[in-house]
N, C-alpha and C positions, 0 to 999 in steps of 0.2 A: 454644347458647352461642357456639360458633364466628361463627355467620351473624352473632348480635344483635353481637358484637365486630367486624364488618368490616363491618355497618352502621353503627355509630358514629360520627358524625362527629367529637366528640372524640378519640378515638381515631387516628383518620387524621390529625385537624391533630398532634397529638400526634407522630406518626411524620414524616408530614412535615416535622415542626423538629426531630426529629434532628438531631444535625452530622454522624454517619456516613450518614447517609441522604440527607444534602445534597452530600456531598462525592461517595456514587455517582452521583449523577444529575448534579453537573457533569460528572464524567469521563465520559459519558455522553453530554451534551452535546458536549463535546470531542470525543470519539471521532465524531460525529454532523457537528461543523463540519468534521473535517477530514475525512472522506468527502465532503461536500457540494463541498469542495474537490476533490476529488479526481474527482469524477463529476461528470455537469453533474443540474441541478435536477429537468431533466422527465423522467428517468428513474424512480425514484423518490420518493414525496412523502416530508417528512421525518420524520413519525410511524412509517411504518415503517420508516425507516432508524434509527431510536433503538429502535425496538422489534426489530429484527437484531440490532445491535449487543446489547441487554441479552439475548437471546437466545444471541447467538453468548459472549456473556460466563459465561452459566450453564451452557452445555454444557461452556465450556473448563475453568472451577473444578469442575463436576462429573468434566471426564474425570479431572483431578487427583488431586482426592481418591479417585475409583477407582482410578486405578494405585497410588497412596499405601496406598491399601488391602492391594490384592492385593499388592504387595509385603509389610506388614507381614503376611498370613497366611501368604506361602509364605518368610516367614523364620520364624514361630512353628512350621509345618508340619516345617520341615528340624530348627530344636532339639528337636525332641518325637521324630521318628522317625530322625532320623541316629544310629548310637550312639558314645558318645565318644569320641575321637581315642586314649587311650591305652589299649591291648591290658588287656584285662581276662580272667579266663574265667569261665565261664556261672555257677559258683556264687557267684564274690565282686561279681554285680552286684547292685544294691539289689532287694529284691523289690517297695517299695511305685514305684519307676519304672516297674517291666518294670508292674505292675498299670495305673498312672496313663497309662503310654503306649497298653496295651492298650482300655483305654475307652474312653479319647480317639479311636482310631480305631474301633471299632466305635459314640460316638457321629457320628462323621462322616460313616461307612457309612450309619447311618440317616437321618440328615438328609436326605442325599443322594438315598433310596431316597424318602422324604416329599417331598421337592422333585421329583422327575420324577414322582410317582404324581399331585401335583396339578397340577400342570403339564399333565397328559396328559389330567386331566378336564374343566377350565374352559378 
């Protein structure tokens, strides 16, 4: 299904006349004229200076959204296992927390233990 959709060529004219798809590939462009400016010619050709560029562009929104990431788990991480700011004692804490907290880390334990087990085979 995938292949026959990216063999398409309605499909691709279709994507191609996006306007958000138009407007990456000028900036694209841009980014490409002002390098060309910036470097002389016969260093590199310009196909691959546009294909750098979209390159160096999905690695940077990729690291992004990674960090974006990792921060929102180890702020989830700290509300889940920090306990609350005001002095409580052990019986008047809620029991279905102290429960929900406890799972929560023993499913994170296993994840964890699953992640390096396949990791270590393939």
């Amino acid at each position: 299904m995938v292949i026959s959709l990216s063999c398409d060529r309605a499909v691709w004219d279709a994507v191609l006349n996006n306007e958000v798809v138009r407007e990456l590939r000028e900036s694209v462009n841009a980014d490409a004229a002002e390098n060309n400016s910036l470097t002389s010619s016969d260093e590199v050709s310009d196909g691959s200076k546009a294909a750098t560029s979209i390159l160096k562009m999905i690695f940077d929104n990729t690291k992004a959204k990674a960090m974006e990431l990792i921060e929102k788990i180890t702020k989830l991480v700290n509300q889940l296992f920090h306990p609350p700011s005001e002095k409580t004692t052990e019986a008047a804490t809620d029991p279905f927390e102290e429960k929900l907290r406890s799972s929560f880390l023993l499913t994170v334990v296993v994840l964890l233990i699953v992640a390096v087990a396949r990791s270590h085979r393939g």
